[in-house]
C-alpha positions in Angstrom: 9.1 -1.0 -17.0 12.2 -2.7 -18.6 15.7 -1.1 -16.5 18.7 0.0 -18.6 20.3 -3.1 -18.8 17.3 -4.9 -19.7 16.9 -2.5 -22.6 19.9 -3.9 -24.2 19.2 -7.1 -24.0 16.8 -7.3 -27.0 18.3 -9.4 -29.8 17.1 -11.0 -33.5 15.9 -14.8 -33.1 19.2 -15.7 -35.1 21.6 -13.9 -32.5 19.6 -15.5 -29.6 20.3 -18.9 -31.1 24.5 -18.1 -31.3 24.1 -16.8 -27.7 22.1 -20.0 -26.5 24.9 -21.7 -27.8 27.8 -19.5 -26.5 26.5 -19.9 -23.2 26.2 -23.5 -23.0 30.1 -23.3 -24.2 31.0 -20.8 -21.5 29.4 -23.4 -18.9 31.6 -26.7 -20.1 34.6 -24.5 -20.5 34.0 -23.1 -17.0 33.4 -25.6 -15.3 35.8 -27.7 -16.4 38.6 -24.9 -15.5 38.0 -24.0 -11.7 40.7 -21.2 -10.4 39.3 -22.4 -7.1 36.3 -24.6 -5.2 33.1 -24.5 -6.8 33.8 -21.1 -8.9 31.7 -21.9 -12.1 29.6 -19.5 -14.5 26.9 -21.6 -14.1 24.6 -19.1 -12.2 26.0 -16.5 -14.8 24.3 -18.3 -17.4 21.3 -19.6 -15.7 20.9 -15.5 -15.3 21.8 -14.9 -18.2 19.6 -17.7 -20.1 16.0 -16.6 -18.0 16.5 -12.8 -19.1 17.0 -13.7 -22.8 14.5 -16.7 -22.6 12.2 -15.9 -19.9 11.2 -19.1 -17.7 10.7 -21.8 -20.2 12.7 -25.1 -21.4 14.7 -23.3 -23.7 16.3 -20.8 -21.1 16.9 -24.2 -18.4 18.4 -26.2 -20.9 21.4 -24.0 -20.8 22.8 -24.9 -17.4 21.4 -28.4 -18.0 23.2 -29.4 -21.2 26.4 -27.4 -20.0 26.4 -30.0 -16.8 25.4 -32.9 -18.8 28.2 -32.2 -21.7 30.8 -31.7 -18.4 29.8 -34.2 -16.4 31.5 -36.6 -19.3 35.1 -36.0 -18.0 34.5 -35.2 -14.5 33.2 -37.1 -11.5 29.7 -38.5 -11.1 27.4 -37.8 -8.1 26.9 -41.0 -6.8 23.5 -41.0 -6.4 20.4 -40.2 -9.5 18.8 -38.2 -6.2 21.9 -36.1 -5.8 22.6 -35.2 -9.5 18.9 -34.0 -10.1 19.7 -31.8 -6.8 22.5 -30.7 -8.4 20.8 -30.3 -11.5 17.4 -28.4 -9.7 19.8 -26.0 -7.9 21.8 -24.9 -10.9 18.4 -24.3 -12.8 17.0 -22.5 -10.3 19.2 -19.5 -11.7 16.7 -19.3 -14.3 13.7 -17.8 -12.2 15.8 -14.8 -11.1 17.4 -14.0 -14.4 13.6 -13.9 -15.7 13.4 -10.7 -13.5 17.1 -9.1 -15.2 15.2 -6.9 -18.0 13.0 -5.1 -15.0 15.4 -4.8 -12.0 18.7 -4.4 -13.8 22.1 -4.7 -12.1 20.2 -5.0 -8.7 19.3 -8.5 -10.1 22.0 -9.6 -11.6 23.8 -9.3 -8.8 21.1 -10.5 -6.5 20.1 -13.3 -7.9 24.1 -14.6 -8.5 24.1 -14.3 -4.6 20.6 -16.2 -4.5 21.7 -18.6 -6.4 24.8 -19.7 -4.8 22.8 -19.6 -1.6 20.5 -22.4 -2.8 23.3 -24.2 -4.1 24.8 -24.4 -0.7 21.8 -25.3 1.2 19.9 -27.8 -1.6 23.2 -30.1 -2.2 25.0 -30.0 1.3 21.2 -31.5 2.9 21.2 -33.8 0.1 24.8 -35.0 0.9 23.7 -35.1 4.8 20.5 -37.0 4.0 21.5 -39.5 1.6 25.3 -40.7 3.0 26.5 -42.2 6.1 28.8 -39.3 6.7 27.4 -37.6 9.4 24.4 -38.6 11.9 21.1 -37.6 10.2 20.4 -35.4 13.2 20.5 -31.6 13.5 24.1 -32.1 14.7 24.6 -34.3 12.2 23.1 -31.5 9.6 25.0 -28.5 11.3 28.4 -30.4 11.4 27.7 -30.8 7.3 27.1 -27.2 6.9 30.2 -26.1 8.8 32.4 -28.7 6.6 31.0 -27.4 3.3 32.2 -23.4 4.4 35.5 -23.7 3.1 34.2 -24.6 -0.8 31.6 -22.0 -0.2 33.0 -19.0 0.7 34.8 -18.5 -3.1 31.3 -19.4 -4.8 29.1 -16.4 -4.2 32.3 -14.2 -5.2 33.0 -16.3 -8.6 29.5 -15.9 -9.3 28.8 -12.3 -8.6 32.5 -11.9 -10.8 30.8 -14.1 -13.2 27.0 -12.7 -13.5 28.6 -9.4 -14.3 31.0 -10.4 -17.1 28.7 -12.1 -19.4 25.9 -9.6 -18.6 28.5 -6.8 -20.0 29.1 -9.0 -22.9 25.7 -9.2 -23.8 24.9 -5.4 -23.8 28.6 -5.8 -25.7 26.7 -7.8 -28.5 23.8 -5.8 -28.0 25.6 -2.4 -29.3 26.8 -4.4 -32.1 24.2 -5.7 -33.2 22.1 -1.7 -33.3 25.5 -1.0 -35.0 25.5 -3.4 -37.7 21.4 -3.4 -38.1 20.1 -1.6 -41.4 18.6 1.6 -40.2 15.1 1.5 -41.1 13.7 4.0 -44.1 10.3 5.6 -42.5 8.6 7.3 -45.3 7.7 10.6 -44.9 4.2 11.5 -45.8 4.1 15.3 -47.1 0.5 16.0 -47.1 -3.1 14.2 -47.6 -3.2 13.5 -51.1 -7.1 15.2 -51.1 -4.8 18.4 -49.7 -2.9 18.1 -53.1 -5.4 17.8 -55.0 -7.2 21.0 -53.6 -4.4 23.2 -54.1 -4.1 22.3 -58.1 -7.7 23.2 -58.7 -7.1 26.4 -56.9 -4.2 26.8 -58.9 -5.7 25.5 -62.0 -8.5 28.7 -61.2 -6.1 31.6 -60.5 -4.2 30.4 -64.5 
């Protein structure tokens, strides 16, 4: 059974395609201005891509094009290995926004959290496994975790803050859209035309 928000969330083919696009923008322009570490609207619109687009091609595009388009004036990753990490993580928002039309709030919110969770774990054991940086031992793995807490603890925050702005632009959109929609004419059928035609015989009998 579809929750409240996910109610709201139904739009036209063409206003998905604006949105597809407005989402990808939000990303680049995101990303590219951080207020602090690692707060980015990327889970936002992974979330807000699987609800709109369920879990298909279309819906991961939208955090993968928004990296790809950013990546041109930032930093690479140094490694293929580690950008497709990168890349996996950030997509993964996708799978819990597919659940946003049924659970609501409770998902948005949950899977922002999720989301920033996996991001934490999937890149920090890729960046112990794959440099010289610290011993690949379970010190070595626990000393990485501990160094990457001070550019996680503003993530989960800047995505939670994130999830729940563009969700409340959609169901924005969404009213507008019911608001500028031509209200459909339903005709309404007076009677069975065999009705009709049996009361003007009886009338034609009483003349």
């Amino acid at each position: 059974m579809p929750s409240k928000l996910g109610g709201s969330l139904n739009f036209s083919s063409r206003t998905k395609i604006a949105l597809w696009l407005a989402l990808v923008a939000v990303g680049i322009c995101g990303r590219l201005w951080q207020p602090a570490y690692n707060v980015t609207p990327f889970a936002a619109i992974g979330l807000a891509a699987g609800s709109l687009f369920g879990i298909s091609l279309t819906a991961a595009a939208v955090p993968i094009v928004a990296l790809v388009m950013s990546n041109m004036a930032l930093p690479g990753y140094g490694s293929t290995v580690m950008a497709l990490v990168v890349y996996g993580s950030f997509a993964c928002s996708v799978l819990f926004g597919s659940l946003v039309k049924r659970q609501g709030w409770i998902a948005v919110v949950g899977g922002s959290l999720a989301s920033s969770l996996i991001f934490f774990i999937t890149t920090n054991f890729a960046t112990w496994a794959l440099s010289e940086i610290y011993p690949h031992t379970l010190a070595g793995l626990t000393t990485c975790y501990v160094a990457a807490l001070p550019f996680y603890r503003w993530m989960p925050v800047g995505d939670v803050v994130w999830s729940i702005s563009v969700f409340s632009a959609l169901v924005a959109v969404g009213r507008i859209q019911q608001l500028v929609q031509p209200a459909q004419v339903v005709p309404v059928t007076t009677g069975h035309p065999q009705t009709v035609d049996r009361l003007t015989d009886e009338q034609r009998d009483r003349q």
